[in-house]
C-alpha positions in Angstrom: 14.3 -3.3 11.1 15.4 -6.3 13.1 13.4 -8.8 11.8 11.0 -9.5 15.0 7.9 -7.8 13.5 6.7 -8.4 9.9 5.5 -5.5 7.7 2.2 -6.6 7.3 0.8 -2.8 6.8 2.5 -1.9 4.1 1.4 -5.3 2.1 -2.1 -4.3 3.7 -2.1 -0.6 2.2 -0.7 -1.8 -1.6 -3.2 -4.8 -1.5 -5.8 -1.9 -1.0 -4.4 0.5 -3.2 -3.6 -2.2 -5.6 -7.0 -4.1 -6.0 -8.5 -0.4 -6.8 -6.4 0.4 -9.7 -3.7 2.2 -8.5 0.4 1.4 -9.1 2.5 1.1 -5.8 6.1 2.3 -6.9 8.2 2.0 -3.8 7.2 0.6 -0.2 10.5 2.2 2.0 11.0 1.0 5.6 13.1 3.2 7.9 13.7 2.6 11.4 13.0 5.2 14.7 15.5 8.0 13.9 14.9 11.7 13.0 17.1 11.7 10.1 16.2 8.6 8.3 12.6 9.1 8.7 13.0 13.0 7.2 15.5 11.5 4.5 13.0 8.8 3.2 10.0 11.6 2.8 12.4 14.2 1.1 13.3 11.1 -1.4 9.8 9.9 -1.6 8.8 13.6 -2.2 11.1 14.8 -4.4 9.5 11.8 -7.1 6.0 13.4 -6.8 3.8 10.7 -6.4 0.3 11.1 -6.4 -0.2 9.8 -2.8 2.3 8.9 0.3 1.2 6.6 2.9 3.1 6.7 5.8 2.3 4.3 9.1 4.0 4.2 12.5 5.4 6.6 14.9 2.4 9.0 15.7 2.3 7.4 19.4 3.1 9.6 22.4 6.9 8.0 23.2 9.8 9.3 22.3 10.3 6.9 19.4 7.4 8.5 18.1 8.5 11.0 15.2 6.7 10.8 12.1 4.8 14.5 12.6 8.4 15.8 13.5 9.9 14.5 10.4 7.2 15.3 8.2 7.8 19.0 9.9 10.9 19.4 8.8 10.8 17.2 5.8 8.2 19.9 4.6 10.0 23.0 5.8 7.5 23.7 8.4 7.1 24.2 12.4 5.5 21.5 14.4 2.7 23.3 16.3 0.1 22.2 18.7 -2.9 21.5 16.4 -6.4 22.4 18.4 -8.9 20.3 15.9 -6.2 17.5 16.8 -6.1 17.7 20.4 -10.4 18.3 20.4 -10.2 14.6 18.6 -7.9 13.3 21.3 -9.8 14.6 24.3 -13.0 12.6 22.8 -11.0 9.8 21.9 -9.5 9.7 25.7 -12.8 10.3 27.0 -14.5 7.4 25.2 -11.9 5.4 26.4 -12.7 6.6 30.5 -8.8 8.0 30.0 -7.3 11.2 31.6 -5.5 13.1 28.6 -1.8 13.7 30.3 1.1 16.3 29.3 2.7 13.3 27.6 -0.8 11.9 25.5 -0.4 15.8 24.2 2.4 15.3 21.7 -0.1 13.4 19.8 -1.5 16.8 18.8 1.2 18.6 17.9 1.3 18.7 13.6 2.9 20.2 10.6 1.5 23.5 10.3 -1.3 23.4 7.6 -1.7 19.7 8.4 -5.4 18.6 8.5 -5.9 15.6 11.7 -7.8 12.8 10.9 -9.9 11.1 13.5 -8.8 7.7 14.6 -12.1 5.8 15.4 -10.3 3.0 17.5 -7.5 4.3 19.2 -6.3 7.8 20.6 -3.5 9.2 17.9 -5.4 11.4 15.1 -3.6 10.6 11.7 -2.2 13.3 9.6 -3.2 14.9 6.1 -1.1 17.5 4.0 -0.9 18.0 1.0 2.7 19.4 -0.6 2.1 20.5 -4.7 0.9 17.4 -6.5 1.6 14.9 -3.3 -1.1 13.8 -1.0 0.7 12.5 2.2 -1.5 10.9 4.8 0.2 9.7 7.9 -1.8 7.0 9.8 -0.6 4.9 13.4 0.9 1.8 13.3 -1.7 -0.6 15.6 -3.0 -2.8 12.3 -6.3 -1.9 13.5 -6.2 1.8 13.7 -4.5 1.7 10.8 -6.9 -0.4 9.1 -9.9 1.8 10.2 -9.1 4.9 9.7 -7.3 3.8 5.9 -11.4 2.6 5.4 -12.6 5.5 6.7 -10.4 8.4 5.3 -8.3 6.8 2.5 -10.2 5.1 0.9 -12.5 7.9 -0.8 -9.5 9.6 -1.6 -8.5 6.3 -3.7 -11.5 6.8 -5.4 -10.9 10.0 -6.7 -7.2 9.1 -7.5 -8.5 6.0 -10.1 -11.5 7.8 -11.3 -13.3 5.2 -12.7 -10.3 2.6 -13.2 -10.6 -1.0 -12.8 -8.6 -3.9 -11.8 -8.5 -7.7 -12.8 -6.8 -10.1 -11.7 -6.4 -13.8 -12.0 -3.7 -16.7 -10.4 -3.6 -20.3 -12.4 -0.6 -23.0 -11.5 1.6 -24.0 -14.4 3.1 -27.6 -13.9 5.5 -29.7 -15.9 7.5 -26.0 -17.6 10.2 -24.5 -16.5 10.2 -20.8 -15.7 13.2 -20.4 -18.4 10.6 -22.2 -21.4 7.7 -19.2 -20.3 10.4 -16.1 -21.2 9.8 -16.1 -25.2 6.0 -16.3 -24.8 6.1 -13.3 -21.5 7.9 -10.8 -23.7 6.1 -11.8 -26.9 2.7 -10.7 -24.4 4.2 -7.7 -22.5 4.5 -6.2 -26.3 1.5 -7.2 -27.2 -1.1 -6.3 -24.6 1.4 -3.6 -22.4 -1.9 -2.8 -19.5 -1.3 -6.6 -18.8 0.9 -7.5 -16.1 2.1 -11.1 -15.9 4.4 -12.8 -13.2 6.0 -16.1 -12.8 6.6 -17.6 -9.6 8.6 -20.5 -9.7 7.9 -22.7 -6.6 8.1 -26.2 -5.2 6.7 -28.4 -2.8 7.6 -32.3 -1.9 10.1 -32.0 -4.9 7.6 -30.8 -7.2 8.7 -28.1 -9.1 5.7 -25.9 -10.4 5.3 -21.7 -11.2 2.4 -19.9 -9.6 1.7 -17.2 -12.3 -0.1 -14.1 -11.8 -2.0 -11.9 -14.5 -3.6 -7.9 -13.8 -5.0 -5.6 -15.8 -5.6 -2.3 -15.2 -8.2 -0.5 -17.7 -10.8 2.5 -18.1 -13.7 -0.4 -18.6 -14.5 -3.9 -17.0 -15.3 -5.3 -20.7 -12.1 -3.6 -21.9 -10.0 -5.3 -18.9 -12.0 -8.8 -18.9 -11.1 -8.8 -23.2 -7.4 -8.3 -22.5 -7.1 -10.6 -19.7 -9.0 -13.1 -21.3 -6.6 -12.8 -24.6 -3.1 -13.2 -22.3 -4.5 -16.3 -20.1 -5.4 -17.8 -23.3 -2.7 -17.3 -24.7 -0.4 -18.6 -21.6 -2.8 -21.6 -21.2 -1.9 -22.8 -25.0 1.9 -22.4 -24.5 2.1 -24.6 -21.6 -0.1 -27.0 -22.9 2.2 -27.2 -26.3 4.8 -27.9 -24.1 3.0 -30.8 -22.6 2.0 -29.2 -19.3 -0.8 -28.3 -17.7 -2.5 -25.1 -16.2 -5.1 -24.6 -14.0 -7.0 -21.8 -11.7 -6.3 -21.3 -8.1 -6.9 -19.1 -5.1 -3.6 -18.4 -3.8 -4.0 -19.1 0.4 -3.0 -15.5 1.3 -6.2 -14.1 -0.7 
């Protein structure tokens, strides 16, 4: 919330969630208090998504208040959870680690909450699910995160998409302005609507360029790849009528 840490696991999660089919609608970033956490999940809630990932603040510090907020968010006590703690005592003892009073927050959860084992660190993540809303609470460490979103997220994903699959592709657009690619955008969002395309207008050493990015979500690869195909053909013919050029890249963040 100050700007000294970058939120690289919420860019990780929709990259994941992304690449897999699925639409990420919101990404909401709330600092360490009670009230703003519980506020942000009863907003986030009361829009029934299908799933709610939520990362940080499962740690055994004070600052620590996700499972408290998602208590009370939920309209339910915060109770000592005994599958939870069992995962901790093994998680502590694979570490060589005496469990202390303090460690034991970790194991308190949302009553009906199901603990999810954290395969690198000590915190167990949290599953509940609240009518058509699947909230899974995972820690913060990038590599718990990462783990355990591998481990217990990811089938769920595949269950959320059934059978759905994404394409994607990034070309470079040089010599056009962003302004002469608005006719030709709206003439293909109405055209092929399960095709998403974005225009980045960028510039380096006082080249001006766009970096433009085409998905497509569909029930079958040959489906997707005949859409996709169809808009990047069409894009690649405007910009050459306007004497420029367009090519294929890998973006470096990829």
């Amino acid at each position: 919330m100050d700007g000294r840490v970058l939120n690289t696991n919420g860019q990780w999660m929709a990259r994941a969630c992304t690449v897999r089919g699925l639409t990420v609608r919101r990404i909401t970033i709330v600092g360490d208090r009670l009230e703003d956490i519980k506020a942000a999940l009863e907003e986030a809630l009361a829009r029934e998504p299908d799933l709610l990932l939520i990362t940080g603040g499962l740690g055994p510090t004070p600052d620590d208040m996700t499972a408290r907020a998602l208590a009370e968010a939920l309209g339910r006590r915060l109770a000592l959870n005994e599958e939870a703690l069992e995962m901790m005592k093994r998680a502590y003892k694979r570490l060589g680690l005496p469990l202390s009073p303090a460690a034991e927050k970790m194991a308190y959860l949302p009553e009906g909450a199901t603990p999810l084992e954290n395969p690198v660190g000590t915190a167990p993540g949290i599953l509940i699910e609240h009518g058509r809303t699947r909230l899974i609470a995972l820690p913060g460490v990038p590599e718990e995160m990462e783990a355990m979103f591998r481990e217990h997220v990811e089938p769920l994903l595949a269950r959320l998409v059934g059978g759905l699959v994404h394409y994607e592709a990034y070309f470079l657009a040089h010599g056009v302005r962003e302004a002469a690619m608005a006719k030709i955008l709206e003439e293909l969002r109405t055209k092929y609507p399960g095709v998403y395309v974005k225009t980045h207008p960028k510039a380096r050493e006082g080249r001006y360029y766009l970096e433009i990015y085409v998905a497509t979500v569909a029930r079958s690869a040959s489906e997707a790849r005949k859409n996709l195909e169809a808009v990047i053909t069409a894009l690649a013919e405007h910009v050459a009528s306007l004497g420029g050029s367009f090519l294929p890249y890998k973006p470096e963040r990829e």
